[in-house]
C-alpha positions in Angstrom: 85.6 32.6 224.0 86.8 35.8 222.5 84.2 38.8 222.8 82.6 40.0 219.5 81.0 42.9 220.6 82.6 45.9 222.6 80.8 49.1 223.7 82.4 52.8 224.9 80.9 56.0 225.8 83.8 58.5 225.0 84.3 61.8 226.4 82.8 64.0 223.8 79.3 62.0 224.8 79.2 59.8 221.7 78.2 56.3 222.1 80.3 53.6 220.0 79.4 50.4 219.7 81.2 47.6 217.7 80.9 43.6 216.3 84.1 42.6 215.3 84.2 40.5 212.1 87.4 38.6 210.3 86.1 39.6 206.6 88.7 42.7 205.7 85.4 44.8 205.5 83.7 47.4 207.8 80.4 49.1 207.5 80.2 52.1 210.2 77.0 54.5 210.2 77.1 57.5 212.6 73.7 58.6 213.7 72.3 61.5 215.0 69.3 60.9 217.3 67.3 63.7 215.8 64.8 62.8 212.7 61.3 63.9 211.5 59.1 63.5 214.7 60.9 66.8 216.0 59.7 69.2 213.1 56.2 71.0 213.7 54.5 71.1 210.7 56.2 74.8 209.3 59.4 73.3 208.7 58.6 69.7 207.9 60.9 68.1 206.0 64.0 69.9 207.3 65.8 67.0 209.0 66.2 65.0 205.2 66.8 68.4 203.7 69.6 69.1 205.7 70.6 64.9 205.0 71.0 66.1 201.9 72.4 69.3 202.1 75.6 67.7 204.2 76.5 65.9 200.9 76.8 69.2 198.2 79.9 69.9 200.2 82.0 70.8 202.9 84.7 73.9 203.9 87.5 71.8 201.7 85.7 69.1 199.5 83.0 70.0 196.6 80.3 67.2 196.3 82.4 65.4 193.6 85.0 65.1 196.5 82.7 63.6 198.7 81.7 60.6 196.2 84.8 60.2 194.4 87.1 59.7 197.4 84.7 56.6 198.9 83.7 54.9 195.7 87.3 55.1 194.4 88.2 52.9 197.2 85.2 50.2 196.3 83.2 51.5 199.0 79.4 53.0 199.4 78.3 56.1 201.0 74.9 56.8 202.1 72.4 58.6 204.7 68.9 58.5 205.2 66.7 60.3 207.8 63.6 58.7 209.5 61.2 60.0 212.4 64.0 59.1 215.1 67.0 59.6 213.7 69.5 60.6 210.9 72.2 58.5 210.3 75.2 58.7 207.7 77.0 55.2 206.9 79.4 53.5 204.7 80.9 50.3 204.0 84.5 50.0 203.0 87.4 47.8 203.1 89.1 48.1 206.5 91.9 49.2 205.3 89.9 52.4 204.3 88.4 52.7 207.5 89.8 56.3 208.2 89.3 57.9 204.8 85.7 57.0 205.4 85.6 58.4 208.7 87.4 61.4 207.2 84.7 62.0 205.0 81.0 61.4 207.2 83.1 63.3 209.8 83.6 66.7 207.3 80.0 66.2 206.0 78.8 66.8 209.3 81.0 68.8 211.4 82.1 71.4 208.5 78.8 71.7 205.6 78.7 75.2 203.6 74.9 75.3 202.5 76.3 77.0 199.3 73.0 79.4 198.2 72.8 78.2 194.7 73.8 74.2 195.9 71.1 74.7 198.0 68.5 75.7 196.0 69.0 73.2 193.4 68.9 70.7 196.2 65.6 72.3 197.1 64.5 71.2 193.6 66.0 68.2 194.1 64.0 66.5 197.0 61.2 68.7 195.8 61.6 66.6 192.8 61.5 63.5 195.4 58.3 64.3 197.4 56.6 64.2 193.8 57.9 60.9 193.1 56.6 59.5 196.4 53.1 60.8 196.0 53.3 59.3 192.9 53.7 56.1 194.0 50.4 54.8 195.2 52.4 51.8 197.1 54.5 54.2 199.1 51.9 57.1 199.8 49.6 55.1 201.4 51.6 54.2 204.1 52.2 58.2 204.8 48.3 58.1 204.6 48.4 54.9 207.7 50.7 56.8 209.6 47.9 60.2 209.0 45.7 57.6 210.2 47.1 56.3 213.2 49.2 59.5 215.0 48.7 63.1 214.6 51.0 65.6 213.1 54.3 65.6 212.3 53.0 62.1 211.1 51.3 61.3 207.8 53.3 64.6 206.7 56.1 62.5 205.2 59.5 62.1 206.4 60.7 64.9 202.9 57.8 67.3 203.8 56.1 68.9 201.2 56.6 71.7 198.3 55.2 74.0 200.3 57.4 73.8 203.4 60.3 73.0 201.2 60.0 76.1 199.2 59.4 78.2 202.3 62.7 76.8 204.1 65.4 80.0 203.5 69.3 79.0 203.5 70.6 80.6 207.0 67.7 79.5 208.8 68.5 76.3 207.7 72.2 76.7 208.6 71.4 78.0 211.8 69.1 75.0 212.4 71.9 72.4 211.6 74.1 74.1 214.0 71.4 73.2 216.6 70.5 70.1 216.3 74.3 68.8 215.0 76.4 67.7 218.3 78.5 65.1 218.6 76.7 64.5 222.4 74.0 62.6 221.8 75.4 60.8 218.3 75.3 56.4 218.4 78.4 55.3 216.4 77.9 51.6 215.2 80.5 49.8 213.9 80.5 46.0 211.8 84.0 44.6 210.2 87.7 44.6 211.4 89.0 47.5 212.7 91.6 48.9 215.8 88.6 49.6 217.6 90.8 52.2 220.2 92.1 53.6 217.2 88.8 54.5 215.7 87.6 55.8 219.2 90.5 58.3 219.4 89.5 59.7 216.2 85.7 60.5 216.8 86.9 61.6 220.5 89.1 64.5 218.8 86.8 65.0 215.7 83.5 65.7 217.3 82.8 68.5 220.2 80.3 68.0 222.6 77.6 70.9 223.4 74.0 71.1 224.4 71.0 71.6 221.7 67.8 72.9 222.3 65.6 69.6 220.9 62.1 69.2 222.3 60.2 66.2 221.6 56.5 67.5 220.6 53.5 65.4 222.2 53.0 62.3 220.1 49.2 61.5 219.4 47.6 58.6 218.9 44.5 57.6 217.5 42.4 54.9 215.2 41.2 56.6 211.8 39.9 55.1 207.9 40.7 56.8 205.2 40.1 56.1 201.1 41.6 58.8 198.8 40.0 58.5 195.0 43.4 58.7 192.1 43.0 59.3 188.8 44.9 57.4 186.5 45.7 54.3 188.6 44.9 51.2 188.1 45.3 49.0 191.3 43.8 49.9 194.6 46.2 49.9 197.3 45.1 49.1 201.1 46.9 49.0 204.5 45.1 48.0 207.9 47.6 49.2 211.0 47.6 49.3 214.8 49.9 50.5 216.8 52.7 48.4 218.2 55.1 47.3 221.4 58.8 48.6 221.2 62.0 46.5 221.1 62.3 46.6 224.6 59.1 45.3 225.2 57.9 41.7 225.8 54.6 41.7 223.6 57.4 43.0 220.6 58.4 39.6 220.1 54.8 37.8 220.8 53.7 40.1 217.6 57.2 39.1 215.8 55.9 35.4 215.9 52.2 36.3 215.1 53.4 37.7 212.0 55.4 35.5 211.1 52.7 32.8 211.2 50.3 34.8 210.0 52.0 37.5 207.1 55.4 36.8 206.3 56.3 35.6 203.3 54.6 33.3 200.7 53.6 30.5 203.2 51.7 32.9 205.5 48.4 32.5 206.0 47.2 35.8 204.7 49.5 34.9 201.3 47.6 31.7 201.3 44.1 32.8 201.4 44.3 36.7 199.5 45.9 35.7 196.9 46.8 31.7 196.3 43.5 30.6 197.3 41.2 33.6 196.0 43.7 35.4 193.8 42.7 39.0 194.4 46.2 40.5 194.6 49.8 40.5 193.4 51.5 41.9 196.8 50.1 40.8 200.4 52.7 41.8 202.8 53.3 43.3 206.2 56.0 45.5 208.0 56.6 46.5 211.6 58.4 49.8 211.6 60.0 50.5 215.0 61.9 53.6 216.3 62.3 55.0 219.8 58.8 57.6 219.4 56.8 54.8 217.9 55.4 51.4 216.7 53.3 50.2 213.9 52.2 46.9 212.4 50.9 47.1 208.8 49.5 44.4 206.2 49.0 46.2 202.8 47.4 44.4 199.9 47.5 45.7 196.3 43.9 44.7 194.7 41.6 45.8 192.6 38.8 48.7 193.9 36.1 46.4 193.8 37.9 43.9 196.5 39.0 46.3 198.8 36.1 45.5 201.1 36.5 41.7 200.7 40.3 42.2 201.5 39.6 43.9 204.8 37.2 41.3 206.0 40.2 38.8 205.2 42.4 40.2 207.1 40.3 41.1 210.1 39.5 36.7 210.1 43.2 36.2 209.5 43.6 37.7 212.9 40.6 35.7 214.4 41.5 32.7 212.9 44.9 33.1 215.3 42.8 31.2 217.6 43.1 28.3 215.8 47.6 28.2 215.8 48.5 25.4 217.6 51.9 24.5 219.2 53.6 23.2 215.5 52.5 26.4 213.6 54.3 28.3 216.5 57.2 26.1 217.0 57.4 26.4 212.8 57.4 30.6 213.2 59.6 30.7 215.6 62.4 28.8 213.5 61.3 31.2 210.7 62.0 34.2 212.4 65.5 32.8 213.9 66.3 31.7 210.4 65.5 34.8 208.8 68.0 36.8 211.6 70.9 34.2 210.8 70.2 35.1 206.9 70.2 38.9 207.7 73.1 39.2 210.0 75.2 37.5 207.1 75.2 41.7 206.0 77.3 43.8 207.6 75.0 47.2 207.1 71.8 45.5 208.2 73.4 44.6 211.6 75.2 48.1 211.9 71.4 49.7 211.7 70.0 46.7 214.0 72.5 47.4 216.3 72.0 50.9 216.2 68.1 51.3 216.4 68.8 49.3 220.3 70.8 51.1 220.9 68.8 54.5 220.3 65.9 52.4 222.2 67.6 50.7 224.4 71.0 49.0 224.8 72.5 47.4 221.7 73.5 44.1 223.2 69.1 43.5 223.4 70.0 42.8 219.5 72.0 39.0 220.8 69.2 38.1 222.8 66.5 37.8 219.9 66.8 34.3 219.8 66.1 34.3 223.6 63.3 36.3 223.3 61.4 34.7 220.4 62.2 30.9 222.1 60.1 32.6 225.6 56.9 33.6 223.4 53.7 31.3 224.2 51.1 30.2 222.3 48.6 32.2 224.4 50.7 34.6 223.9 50.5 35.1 220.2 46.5 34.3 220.5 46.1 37.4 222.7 47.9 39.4 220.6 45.8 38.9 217.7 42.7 39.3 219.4 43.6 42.5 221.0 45.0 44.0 217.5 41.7 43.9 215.9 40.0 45.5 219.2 41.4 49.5 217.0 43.2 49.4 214.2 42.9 52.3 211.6 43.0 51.2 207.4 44.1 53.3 204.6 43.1 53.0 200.7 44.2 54.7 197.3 41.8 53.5 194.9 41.3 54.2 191.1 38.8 56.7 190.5 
């Protein structure tokens, strides 16, 4: 059979990986391995500043360039930053292939940080940071994070006003300059393309050079925390612990616990917080995964008066683990298989998959899921769940 997935570390150090897909359509991201966990907190907030930055334009394109020139072809552009990484993207036709590479290759090897673009920009995700605080849903998970690693976590990936307003436009510049090398970028590639081709391209657009980037000491620890709001109505509440890597065994025995026990509207927590006792809207969970760190969540949106009674439920949906037998994990494992067929039908999803491995590990680790979740054992999962609820660390936003 035909390989679909091809790998080359070219000479500038970047790291290109590729699936190769019939559909006339590509989605390529490349990712700088540099994102929030290296900021102290001073300058927290610079990494998705400077995301942002990159796209109010370059030496020869103004921001209008930059957005006309991809969506004029039918395609998206986009970026985000997170604690591991920063990572610019797009999905075009593949005939387009090159004037998308033309572009993400200028925003990062040639950005201006024009004084005045860059102070409205500073307004901008100032502007942002607001809206996220503002949120009760999406601040309490900066508040789980406070709770379960020290800083730069809990600080939020944007930072604050404070150390936005603080940041000055050369040192910013200067930073960019340091942390920007084509060295250490992953390049990950989804669709049908000359795949030498492209490679010839980064290898001449992208020079390789050494940065000064020190990992600071990651913390962790188990803490509770309930901040008082005015002017909500909901309370919002998130029990955590940390979690295995990709490119660790126990990652997939916790896949299949929460798949049995959180996922979707079947899962037992969905069952008993909200179908059986109705004391919430939202029950879900998340495992967010990077190379620096792990976390499980379950968040619940309740009301302030069931916080308490929430908790307990979940701490008993763990215990209650004990009672899974071999058809409830035989039935979670074909969920989560299922639910990586569904996903890998989208080209992007698979480019970031592919790319987080990668980062953590090798990408090819992403083929082997299937593997991995078929090995996991019902004692397995059991332990699992007893050993999460040995320190895990909560978080709540309630009305005031």
């Amino acid at each position: 059979m035909e390989s679909r997935f091809f790998r080359k570390k070219l000479k500038n150090g970047l790291r290109v990986v590729y699936e190769k897909r019939e559909l006339p359509l590509v989605s390529l991201s490349i990712t700088n391995p540099f994102g929030a966990v290296y900021e102290n907190s001073k300058i927290k907030g610079i990494a998705h500043f400077i995301e942002h930055l990159v796209f109010t334009g370059t030496k020869t394109r103004t921001h209008e360039d930059i957005s006309r020139e991809i969506e004029k072809k039918g395609g998206i552009l986009n970026a985000f930053t997170a604690q591991d990484v920063t990572s610019f993207w797009f999905k075009l036709p593949s005939e387009h292939v090159f004037a998308g590479l033309d572009i993400i290759t200028d925003i990062m090897n040639n950005p201006i940080f024009e004084e005045k673009k860059f102070e409205k920009e500073k307004k901008v995700v100032i502007e942002e940071i607001k809206m996220y605080h503002d949120m009760p849903q999406k601040h309490v998970m900066d508040q789980i994070e406070s709770n379960l690693y020290g800083k730069p976590f809990g600080e939020g990936i944007a930072g604050s006003v404070k150390t936005l307003n603080e940041l000055k436009r050369d040192f910013v510049a200067d930073y960019f300059k340091n942390v920007y090398t084509g060295e250490n970028y992953i390049v990950t590639i989804v669709g049908d393309v000359d795949f030498d081709k492209v490679c010839e391209y980064l290898e001449k657009k992208f020079i390789s050079k050494s940065r000064n980037l020190e990992l600071p000491k990651i913390e962790k620890w188990n803490k509770n925390s309930v901040e008082k709001r005015a002017g909500i109505d909901q309370a919002h509440f998130v029990l955590a612990f940390h979690a295995p890597l990709f490119t660790d065994k126990e990652y997939y025995d916790l896949a299949v616990l929460d798949a049995y026990l959180a996922r979707g509207m079947s899962s037992k927590l969905f069952l008993e917080i909200r179908e059986k006792r109705g004391l919430a809207y939202t029950v879900r969970s998340s495992l967010a995964t990077e190379k620096n760190y792990s976390y499980y969540s379950v968040y619940v949106g309740t009301t302030k008066k069931a916080v308490k009674e929430v908790h307990g439920l979940i701490v008993q949906g763990f215990k209650d683990v004990e009672k899974m037998n071999e058809k409830d994990l035989e039935e979670a494992k074909e969920m989560l298989i299922g639910l990586r067929k569904v996903s890998s039908e989208e080209s992007s999803d698979v480019m970031n998959e592919l790319m987080y491995h990668e980062l953590i590990g090798k990408a090819e680790d992403y083929y082997d899921y299937e593997n991995k979740v078929m090995n996991v054992k019902l004692e397995d999962v059991k332990r699992t769940a007893t050993n999460a609820i040995k320190k895990y660390s909560t978080a709540a936003i309630v009305p005031k």
